[in-house]
C-alpha positions in Angstrom: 0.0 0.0 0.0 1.3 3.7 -0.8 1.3 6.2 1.9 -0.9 8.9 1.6 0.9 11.6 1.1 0.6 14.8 3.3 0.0 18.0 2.2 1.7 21.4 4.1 0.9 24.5 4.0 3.4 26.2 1.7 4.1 29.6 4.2 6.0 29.0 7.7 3.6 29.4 10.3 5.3 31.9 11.9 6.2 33.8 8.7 2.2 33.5 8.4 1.6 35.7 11.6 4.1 37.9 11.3 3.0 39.4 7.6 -0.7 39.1 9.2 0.4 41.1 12.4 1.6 44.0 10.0 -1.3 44.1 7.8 -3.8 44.1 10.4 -2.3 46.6 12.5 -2.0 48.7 8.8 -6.0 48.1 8.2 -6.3 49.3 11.8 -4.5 52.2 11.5 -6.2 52.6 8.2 -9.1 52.8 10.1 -8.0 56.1 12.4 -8.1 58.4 8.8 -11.5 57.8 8.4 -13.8 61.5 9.0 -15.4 61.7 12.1 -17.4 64.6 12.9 -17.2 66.2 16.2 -21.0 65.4 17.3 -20.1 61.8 16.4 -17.2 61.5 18.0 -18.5 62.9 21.1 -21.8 61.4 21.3 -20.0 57.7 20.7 -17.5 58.8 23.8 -20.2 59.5 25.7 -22.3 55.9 25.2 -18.8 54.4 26.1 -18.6 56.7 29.5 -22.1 55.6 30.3 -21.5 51.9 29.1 -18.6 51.8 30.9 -19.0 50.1 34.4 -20.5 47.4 32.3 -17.9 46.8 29.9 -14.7 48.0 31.7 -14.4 44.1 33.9 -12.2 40.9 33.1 -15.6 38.7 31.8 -16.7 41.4 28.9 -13.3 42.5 28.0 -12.4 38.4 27.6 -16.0 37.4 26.0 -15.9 40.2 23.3 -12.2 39.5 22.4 -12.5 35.9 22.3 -15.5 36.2 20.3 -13.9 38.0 17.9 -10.7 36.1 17.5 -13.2 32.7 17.2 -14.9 33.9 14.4 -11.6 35.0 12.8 -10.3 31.1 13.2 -13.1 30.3 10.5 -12.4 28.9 7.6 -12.5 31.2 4.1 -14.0 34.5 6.5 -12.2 34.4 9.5 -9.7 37.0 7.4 -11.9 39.1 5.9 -13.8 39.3 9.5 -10.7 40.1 11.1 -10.0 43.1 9.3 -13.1 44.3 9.4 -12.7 44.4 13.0 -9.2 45.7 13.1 -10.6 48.5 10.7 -13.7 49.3 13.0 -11.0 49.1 15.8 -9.5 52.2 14.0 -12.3 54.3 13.7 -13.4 53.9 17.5 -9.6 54.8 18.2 -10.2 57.9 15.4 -13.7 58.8 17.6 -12.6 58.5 21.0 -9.1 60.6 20.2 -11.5 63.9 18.5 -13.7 63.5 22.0 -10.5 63.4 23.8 -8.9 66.4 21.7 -5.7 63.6 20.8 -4.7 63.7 17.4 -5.8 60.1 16.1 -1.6 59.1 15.2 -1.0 60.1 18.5 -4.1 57.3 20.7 -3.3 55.1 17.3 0.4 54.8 18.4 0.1 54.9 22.0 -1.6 51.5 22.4 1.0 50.0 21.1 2.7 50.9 24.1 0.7 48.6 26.3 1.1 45.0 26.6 -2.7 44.2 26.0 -2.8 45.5 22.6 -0.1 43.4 21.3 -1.2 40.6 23.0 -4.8 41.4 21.5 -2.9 41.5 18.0 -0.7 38.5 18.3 -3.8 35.9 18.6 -5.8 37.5 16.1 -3.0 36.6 13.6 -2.6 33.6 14.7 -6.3 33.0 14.6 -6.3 34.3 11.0 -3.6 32.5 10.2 -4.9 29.1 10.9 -8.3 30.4 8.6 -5.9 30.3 6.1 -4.6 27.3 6.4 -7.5 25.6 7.4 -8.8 27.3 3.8 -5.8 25.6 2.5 -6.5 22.3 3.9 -10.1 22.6 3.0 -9.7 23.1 -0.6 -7.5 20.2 -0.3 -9.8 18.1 1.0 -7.4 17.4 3.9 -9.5 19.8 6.9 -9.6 17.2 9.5 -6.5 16.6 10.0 -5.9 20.4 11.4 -8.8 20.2 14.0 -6.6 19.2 17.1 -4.0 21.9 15.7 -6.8 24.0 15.5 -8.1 23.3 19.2 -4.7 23.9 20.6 -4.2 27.5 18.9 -7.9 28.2 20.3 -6.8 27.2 23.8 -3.8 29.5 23.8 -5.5 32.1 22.2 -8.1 32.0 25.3 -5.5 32.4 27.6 -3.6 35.4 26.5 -6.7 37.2 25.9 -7.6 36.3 29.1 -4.6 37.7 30.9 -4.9 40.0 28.0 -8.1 41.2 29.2 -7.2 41.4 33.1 -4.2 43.7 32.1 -6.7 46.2 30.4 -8.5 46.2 33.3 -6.6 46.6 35.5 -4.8 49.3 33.5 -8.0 51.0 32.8 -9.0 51.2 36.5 -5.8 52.2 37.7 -4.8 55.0 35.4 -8.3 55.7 33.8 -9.2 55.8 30.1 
């Protein structure tokens, strides 16, 4: 009998979520240039103040991230999803810095000065990255054998955003918004 032979992905992983790291946080970024009017901005800053002792805890922080970054392991969307999120990401950064009076570079840049964002950024590539090559696999015919890859990179996607989300927390209830 001839061994079946396996089929890789053609991109190191790594490689993978590297390029996707730089082109979501571009799409993000991408996002802050968008026009935002000043009665937008500030009505939006002003739902978030109001929303905030709701939303500003470890369980919501984790649930919406997670959420997010499952939806983004799905095969064929998961990528598009992702940067639709990364690019609504931007404009709430571009909204919340004209309430503020920050110039949007200025908020855009400064998160990536905190350990959560990049945390927040390193599983979502990863999580798009397996999209893709679960897309890969799929169009191979091959998908099954990346499920237990698949729940691995879930599992250590949960916990960084999880310890993610506690840092922001923490962060935000220390030092304020």
């Amino acid at each position: 009998m001839e061994e079946e032979k396996k089929i890789e992905f053609p991109v190191p992983r790594l490689f993978l979520t590297l390029i996707l790291m730089a082109v979501a946080i571009f799409v993000c970024m991408l996002g802050t240039f968008m026009p935002v009017d000043v009665k937008t901005a500030n009505e939006t800053a002003q739902e978030f103040e109001k929303a905030r002792e709701y939303i500003v805890n470890v369980p919501y922080v984790f649930g919406n991230n997670f959420m997010h970054c499952l939806i983004m392991f799905v095969p064929v969307v998961g990528v598009a999803y992702g940067m639709f999120i990364m690019f609504n990401t931007g404009y709430v950064i571009e909204m919340l810095a004209v309430a503020q009076g920050i110039p949007a570079p200025v908020a855009f840049v400064s998160l990536f000065l905190l350990p959560f964002t990049w945390m927040e950024f390193i599983c979502y590539s990863i999580a798009m990255g397996q999209s893709i090559i679960l897309t890969f696999k799929l169009s191979k015919g091959k998908i099954r054998e990346k499920f237990n890859e698949t729940y691995k990179w879930i599992t250590l996607c949960a916990v960084i955003l999880l310890v993610s989300a506690l840092i922001e927390v923490v962060l935000i209830l220390t030092v304020g918004s």
